[in-house]
C-alpha positions in Angstrom: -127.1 -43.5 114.4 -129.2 -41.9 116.8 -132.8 -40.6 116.4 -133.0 -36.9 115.3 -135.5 -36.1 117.9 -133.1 -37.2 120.4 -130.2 -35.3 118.7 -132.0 -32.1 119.0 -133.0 -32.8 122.9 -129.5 -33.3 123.3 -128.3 -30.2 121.6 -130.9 -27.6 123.2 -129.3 -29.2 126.8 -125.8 -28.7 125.5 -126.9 -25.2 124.6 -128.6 -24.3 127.4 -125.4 -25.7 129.1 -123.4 -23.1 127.5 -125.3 -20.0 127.5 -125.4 -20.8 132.0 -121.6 -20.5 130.6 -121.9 -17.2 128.9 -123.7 -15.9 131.6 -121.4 -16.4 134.2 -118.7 -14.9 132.6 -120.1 -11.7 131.3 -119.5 -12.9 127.6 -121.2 -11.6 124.4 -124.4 -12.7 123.2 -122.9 -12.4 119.4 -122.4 -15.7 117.5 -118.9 -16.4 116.4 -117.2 -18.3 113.6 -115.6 -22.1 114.7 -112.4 -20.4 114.7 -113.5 -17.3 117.2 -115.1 -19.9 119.7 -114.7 -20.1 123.4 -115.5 -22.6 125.5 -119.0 -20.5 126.0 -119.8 -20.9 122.3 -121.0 -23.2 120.1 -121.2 -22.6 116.3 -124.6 -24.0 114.3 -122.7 -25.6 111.5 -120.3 -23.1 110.6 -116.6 -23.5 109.6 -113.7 -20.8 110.2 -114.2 -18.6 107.8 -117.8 -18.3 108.2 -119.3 -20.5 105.1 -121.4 -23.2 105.9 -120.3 -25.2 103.1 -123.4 -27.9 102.8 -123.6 -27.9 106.8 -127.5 -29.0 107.8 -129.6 -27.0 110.3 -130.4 -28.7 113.2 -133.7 -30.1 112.1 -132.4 -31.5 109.0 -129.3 -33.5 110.7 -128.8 -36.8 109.4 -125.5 -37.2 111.7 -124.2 -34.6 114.4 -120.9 -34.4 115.1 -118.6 -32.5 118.0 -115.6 -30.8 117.1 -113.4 -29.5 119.9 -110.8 -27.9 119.0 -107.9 -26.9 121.8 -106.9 -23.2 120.7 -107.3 -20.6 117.9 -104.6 -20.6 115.8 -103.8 -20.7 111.9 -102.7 -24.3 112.1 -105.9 -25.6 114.1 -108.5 -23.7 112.4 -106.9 -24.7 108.8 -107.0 -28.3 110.3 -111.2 -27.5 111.5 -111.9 -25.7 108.3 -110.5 -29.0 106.1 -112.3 -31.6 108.2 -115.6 -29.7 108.0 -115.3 -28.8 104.4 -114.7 -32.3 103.4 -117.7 -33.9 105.4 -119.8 -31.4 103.7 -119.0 -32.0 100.1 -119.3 -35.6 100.5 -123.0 -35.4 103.2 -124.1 -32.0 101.8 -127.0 -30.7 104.7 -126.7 -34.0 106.2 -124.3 -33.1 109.4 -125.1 -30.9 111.6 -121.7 -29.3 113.6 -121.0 -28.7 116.9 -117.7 -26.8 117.5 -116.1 -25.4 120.4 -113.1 -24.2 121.2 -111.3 -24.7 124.5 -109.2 -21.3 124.5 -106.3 -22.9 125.1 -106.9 -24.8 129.0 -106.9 -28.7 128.6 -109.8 -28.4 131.6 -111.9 -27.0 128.7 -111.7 -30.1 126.4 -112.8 -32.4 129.2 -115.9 -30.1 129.8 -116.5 -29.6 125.6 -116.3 -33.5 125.0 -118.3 -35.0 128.1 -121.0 -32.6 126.7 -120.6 -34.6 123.1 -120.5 -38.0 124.9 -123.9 -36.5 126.9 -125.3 -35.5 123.7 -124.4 -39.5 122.3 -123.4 -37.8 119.2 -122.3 -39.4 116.2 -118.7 -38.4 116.4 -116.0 -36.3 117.9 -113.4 -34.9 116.2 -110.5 -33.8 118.9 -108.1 -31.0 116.7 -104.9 -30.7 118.9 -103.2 -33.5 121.8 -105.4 -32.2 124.8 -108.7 -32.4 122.9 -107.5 -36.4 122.2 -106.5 -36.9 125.6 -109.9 -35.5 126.9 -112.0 -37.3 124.2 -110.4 -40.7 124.5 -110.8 -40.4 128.6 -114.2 -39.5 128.2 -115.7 -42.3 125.5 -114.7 -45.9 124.6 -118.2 -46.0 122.2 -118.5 -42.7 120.5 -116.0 -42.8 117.4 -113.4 -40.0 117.9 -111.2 -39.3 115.2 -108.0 -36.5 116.0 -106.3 -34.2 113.6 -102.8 -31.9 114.7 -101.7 -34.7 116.7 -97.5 -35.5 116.2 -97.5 -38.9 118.0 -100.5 -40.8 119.5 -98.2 -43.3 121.2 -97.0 -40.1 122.8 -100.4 -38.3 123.6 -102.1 -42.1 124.2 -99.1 -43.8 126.2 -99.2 -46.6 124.3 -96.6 -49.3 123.9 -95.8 -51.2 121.1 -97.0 -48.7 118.6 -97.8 -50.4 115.4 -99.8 -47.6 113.4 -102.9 -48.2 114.5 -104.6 -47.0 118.0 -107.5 -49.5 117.6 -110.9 -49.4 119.4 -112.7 -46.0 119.4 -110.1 -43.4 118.2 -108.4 -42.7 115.2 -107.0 -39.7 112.9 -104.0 -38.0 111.3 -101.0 -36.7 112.7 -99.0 -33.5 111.3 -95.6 -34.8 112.2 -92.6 -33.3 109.4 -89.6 -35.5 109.0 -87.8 -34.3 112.3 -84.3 -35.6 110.3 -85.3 -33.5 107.5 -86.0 -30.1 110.1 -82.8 -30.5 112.2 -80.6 -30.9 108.3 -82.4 -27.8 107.8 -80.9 -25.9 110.7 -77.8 -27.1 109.6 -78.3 -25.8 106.2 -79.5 -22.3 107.1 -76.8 -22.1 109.9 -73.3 -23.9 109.1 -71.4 -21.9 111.8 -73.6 -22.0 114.8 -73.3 -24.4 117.2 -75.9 -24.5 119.7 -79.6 -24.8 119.4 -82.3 -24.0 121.6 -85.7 -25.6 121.8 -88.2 -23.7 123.3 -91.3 -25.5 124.0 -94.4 -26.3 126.1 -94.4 -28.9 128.6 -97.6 -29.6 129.2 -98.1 -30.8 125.5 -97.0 -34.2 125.1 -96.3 -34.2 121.5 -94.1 -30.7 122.2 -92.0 -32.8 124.2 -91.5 -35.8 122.0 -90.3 -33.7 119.4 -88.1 -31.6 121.4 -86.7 -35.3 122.7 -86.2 -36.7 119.0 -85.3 -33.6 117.1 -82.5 -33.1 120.4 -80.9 -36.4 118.7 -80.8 -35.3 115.1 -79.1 -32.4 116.0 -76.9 -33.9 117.9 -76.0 -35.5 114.9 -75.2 -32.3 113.1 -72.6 -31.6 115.6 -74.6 -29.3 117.1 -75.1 -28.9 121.4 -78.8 -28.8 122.0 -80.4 -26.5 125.0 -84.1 -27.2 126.1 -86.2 -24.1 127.0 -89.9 -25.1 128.6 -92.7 -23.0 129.7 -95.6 -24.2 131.3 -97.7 -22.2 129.7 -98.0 -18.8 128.5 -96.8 -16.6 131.4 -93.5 -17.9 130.9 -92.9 -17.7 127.1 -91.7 -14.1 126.6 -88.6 -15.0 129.8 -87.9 -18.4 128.3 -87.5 -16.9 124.6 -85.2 -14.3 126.3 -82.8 -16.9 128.1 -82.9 -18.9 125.1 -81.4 -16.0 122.8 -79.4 -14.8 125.2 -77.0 -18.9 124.8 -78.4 -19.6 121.6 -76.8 -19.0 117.9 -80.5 -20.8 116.5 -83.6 -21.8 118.0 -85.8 -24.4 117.0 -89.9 -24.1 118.1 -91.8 -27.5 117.0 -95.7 -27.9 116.6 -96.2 -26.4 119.9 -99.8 -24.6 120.2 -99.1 -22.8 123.3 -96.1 -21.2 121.1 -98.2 -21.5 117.8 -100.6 -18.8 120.0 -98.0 -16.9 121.3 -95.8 -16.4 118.0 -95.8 -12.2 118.3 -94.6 -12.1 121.6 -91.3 -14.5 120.7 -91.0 -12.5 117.4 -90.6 -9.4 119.2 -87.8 -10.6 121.0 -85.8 -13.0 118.7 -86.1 -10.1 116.0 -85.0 -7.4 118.5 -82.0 -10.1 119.5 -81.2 -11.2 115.9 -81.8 -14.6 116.7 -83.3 -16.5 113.9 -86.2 -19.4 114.5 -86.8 -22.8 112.6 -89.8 -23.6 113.0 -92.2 -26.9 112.9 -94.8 -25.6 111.2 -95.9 -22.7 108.4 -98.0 -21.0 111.1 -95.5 -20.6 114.0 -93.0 -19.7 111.0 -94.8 -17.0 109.8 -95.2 -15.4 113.3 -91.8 -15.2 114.6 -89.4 -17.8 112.3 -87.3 -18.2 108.9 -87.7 -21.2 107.7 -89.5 -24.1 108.1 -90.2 -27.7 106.6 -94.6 -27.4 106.9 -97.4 -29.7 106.0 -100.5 -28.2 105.1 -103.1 -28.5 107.7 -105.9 -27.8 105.5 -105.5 -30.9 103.9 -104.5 -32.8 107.1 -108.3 -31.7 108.8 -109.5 -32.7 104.9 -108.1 -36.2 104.9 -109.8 -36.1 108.8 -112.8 -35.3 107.1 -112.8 -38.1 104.5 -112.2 -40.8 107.3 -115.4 -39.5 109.0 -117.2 -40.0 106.3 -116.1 -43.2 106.3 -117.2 -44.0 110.0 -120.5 -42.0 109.6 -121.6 -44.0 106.8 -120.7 -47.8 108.4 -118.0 -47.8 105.2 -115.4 -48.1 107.2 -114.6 -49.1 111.3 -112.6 -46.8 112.9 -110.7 -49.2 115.1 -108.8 -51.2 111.8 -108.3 -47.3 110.2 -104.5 -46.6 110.6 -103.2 -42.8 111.9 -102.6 -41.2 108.4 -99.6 -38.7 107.2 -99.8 -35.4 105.6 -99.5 -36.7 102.0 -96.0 -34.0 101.3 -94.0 -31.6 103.2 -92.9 -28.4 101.9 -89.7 -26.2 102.3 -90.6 -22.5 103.1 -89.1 -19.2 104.4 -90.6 -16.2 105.8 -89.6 -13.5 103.8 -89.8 -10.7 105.7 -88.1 -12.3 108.5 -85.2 -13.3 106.6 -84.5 -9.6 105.2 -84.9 -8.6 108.4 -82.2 -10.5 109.9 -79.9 -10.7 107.1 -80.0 -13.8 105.9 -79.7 -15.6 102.6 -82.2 -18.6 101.4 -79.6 -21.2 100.5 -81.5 -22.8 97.7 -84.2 -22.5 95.5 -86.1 -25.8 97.1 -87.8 -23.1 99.3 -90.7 -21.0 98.4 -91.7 -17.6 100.2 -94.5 -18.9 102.7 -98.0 -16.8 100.9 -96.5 -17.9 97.4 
């Protein structure tokens, strides 16, 4: 643990970094919630929705502790909002939170977490496969513990995956049995017979799942189409070519899609083409159905293994990756009146119920 004093030097240079930031690009001088953050902004112990549950001031900080989180989305910010609510109940006005938000550019999550290893801070969370990537590049001391992350062998290339990253880095990952989503598919949809995946290239974990899901599918009988984008520009064309040869698409945990969920619901509605989706987020923006974890409690269990690490209860590099403790089967109601379709049992619950 590092002295307070030198905590608060480092935090009046991280700010001063950031309002050079501001600055330069015109932005406002208004505070935001963790969730509303840019790259430009950084939030004085606040959580998503605004409460500083138990959060310390800067003065009072026993531990200080750098969230970066890749892009603002419901997914991410429930996974923030967990991880900060749990530290707090457990160190109430002991940590002190600084959390940025990279707006969606990997480029920002190197800048946001070299100003936490700068800062020597007491640890990084990373919420989302870029933030990781940038964080583990950045720091071999500093413990960094992920949330939203599918694989880590994936997002970490590393071999001989046993459970268990080791050294600095550790966390949870928000994978949903990928079996369990392509029988769902088949469920929903016993007469189609091609699926296309839209996802995001540059996310690692996007294409794992597109890679493993492809197989399960397969499986089902079905023929399996891959649609990437590189990022945003291209999502609205690639949705488009992916209705026009597709009966269903699947979208997995993809946070480039996750942010972009209106404009592919505006097409796949218009086209009658129904989405399965990875997640309860990108489900309710543009899908039907969906086999979801909550990522509240995935950034909550986060939370509880940073208590862990801040208090010397536990080292990070013997923690194992943990699981989101139970998946759940949901369906967007308003989609599926919308396109006609029929839930085909009542395992699923109306997402918001």
């Amino acid at each position: 643990m590092k002295k307070n004093v030198t905590k608060i030097l480092a935090l009046l240079m991280a700010l001063a970094m950031v309002l050079s930031f501001a600055a330069c690009s015109g932005g406002s001088d208004d505070k935001t919630t963790a969730a509303d953050n840019t790259t430009a902004d950084v939030t004085d112990g606040a959580n998503p929705s605004g409460a500083a549950k138990g959060a310390a001031s800067k003065e009072d900080a026993k531990y200080v502790v750098g969230v970066c989180q890749l892009v603002q989305h419901v997914a991410l910010d429930a996974a923030t909002q967990g991880f900060m609510d749990a530290i707090n109940e457990a160190l109430p006005g002991q940590v002190y939170f600084d959390s940025q938000n990279a707006s969606g550019e990997p480029a920002n999550c190197t800048t946001i977490v070299n100003g936490f290893v700068s800062g020597e801070y007491d640890l990084i969370m990373a919420n989302a496969t870029p933030a990781l990537q940038a964080a583990a590049a950045a720091t071999e001391t500093i413990p960094v513990l992920a949330t939203s992350i599918t694989d880590y062998a994936s997002a970490l290339e590393i071999d001989g995956w046993t459970g268990t990253v080791g050294g600095n880095v550790s966390g949870t990952s928000d994978l949903a049995p990928l079996d369990q989503q392509a029988a769902m598919v088949k469920e929903w949809f016993p007469d189609a017979s091609t699926v296309g995946i839209i996802y995001c290239t540059a996310e690692a974990n996007s294409v794992y799942q597109a890679e493993t899901i492809k197989g399960y599918l397969e499986a089902e009988g079905l023929t399996v189409n891959f649609y990437s984008f590189t990022d945003s520009n291209d999502v609205s064309s690639v949705t488009q070519k992916a209705c026009d040869e597709s009966d269903v698409i699947y979208i997995p945990t993809d946070n480039t899609a996750a942010s972009n969920t209106e404009a592919i619901a505006n097409i796949v509605l218009t086209e009658k083409v129904p989405v399965v989706a990875g997640e309860e987020g990108i489900c309710k923006g543009c899908g039907v159905c969906t086999l979801s974890i909550s990522y509240y409690d995935l950034g909550y269990e986060t939370g509880k293994m940073a208590v862990q690490i801040l208090t010397g209860a536990a080292d990070i590099s013997t923690m194992p990756v943990q699981f989101a403790a139970k998946v759940t089967k949901e369906y967007n109601a308003a989609n599926v009146e919308a396109l006609g379709l029929t839930v085909p049992s009542d395992e699923y619950v109306a997402i918001g119920e």
